[in-house]
Each structure stands twice: as C-alpha cells, then as structure tokens.
C-alpha positions as CSV (number, residue, x, y, z in Angstrom):
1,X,0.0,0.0,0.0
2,X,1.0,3.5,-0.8
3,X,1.8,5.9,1.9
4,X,0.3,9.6,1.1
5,X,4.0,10.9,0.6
6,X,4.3,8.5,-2.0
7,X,1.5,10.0,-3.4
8,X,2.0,13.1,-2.5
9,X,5.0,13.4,-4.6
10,X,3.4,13.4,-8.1
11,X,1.4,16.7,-7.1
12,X,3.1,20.1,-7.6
13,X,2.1,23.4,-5.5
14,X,3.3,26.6,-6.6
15,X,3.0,28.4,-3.4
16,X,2.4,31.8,-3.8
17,X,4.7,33.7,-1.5
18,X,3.6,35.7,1.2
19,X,-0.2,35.3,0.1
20,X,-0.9,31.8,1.3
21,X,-4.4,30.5,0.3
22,X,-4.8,28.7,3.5
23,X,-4.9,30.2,7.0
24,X,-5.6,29.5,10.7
25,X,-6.8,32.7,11.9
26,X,-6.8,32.1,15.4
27,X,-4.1,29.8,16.8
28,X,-5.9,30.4,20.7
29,X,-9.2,28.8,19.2
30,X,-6.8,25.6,18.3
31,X,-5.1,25.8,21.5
32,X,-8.3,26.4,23.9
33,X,-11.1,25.2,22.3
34,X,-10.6,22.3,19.9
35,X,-9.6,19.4,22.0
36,X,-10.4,17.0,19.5
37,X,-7.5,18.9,16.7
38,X,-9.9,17.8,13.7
39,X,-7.9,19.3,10.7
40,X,-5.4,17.2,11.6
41,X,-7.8,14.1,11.0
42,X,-9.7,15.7,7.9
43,X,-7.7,16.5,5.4
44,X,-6.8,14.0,3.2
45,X,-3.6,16.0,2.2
46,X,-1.8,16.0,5.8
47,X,-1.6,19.8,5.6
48,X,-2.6,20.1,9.3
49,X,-0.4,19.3,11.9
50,X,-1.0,20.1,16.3
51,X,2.6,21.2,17.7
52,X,1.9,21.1,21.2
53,X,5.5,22.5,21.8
54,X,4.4,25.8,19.9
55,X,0.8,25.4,20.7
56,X,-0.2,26.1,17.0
57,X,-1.3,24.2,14.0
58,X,1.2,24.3,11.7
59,X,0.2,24.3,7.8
60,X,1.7,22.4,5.2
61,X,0.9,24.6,2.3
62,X,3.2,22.6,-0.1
63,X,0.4,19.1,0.4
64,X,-2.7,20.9,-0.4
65,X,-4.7,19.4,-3.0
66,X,-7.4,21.9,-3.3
67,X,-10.1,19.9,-2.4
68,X,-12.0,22.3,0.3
69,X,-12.5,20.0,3.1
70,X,-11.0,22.7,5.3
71,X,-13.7,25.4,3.8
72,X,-15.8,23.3,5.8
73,X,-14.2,20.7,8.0
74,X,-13.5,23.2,11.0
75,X,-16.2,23.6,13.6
76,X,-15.2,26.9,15.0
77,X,-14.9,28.4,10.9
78,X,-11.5,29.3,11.9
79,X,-9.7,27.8,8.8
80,X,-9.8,30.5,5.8
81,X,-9.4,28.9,2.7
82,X,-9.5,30.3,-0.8
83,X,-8.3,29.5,-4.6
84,X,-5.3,30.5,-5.0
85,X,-4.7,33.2,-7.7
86,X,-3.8,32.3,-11.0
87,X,-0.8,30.3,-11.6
88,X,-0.2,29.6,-8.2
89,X,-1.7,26.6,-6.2
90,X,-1.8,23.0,-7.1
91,X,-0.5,21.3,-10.7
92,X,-1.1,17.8,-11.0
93,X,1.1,15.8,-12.8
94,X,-1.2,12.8,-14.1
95,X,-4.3,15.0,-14.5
C-alpha cells in the first residue's frame, strides 16, 4: 500500500509567496477550544499538523490538494481557505 507521501510526490504546488491560500486565523481557538485537533484528522492531504510545543497548527501549504475539506471541515470556521490566484496553487502531474 502506498503511503500519502508516496502520493504526495506526483502533485506540484506553486506556493504563492507571502499570500498563502490557507490560513488558521486564530491559533488560541486551536489551542483552547478544539480538544479534539480535527484538521489534523480531515484532510486528506496531511496539511494540518497540532505542535503542542508551539501550541499552534502548523500548515503544510506545499500538500494541499485543493479539495475544500478545510472550507468546511472546522467547527469553529477558523480555517480560511480560498483559490489560490492564477498560476499559483496545485499542478497535478497525471491530470
């Protein structure tokens, strides 16, 4: 079986520098409020990651695949997530 950074690997992301696409707007909602750390378990990318040692989610911009579940996944809306402007974002390789 393939692991998701197997995967992973045939998808491109031009990351559009200092206008990321995906935010957590409030890393004290993460920290005091969300005990169960559901982006981490969501996305089907990996892009969301608890550090307890920093007490933030950390974003893997670079795994996004586009695919919205964080539009929607968060139950405090604190995830923004929009398409990224053109030319940046994700480029799939077999698609």
């Amino acid at each position: 079986m393939e692991k998701l950074e197997d995967k992973l690997f045939t998808v491109r992301n031009k990351k559009d520098e200092g206008n990321p696409h995906i935010r957590v707007l409030d890393h004290t909602v993460c920290a005091e409020k969300c005990t169960g750390k559901y982006c981490n378990h969501f996305c089907p990318a990996g892009v969301y990651l608890w550090s307890p040692e920093t007490a933030k989610t950390l974003v893997s911009y670079e795994n996004c695949i586009e695919c919205g579940a964080c539009a929607i996944g968060c139950p405090f809306a604190n995830i923004d997530c929009e398409t990224p402007r053109g030319g940046f974002g994700v480029q799939f390789k077999f698609g």
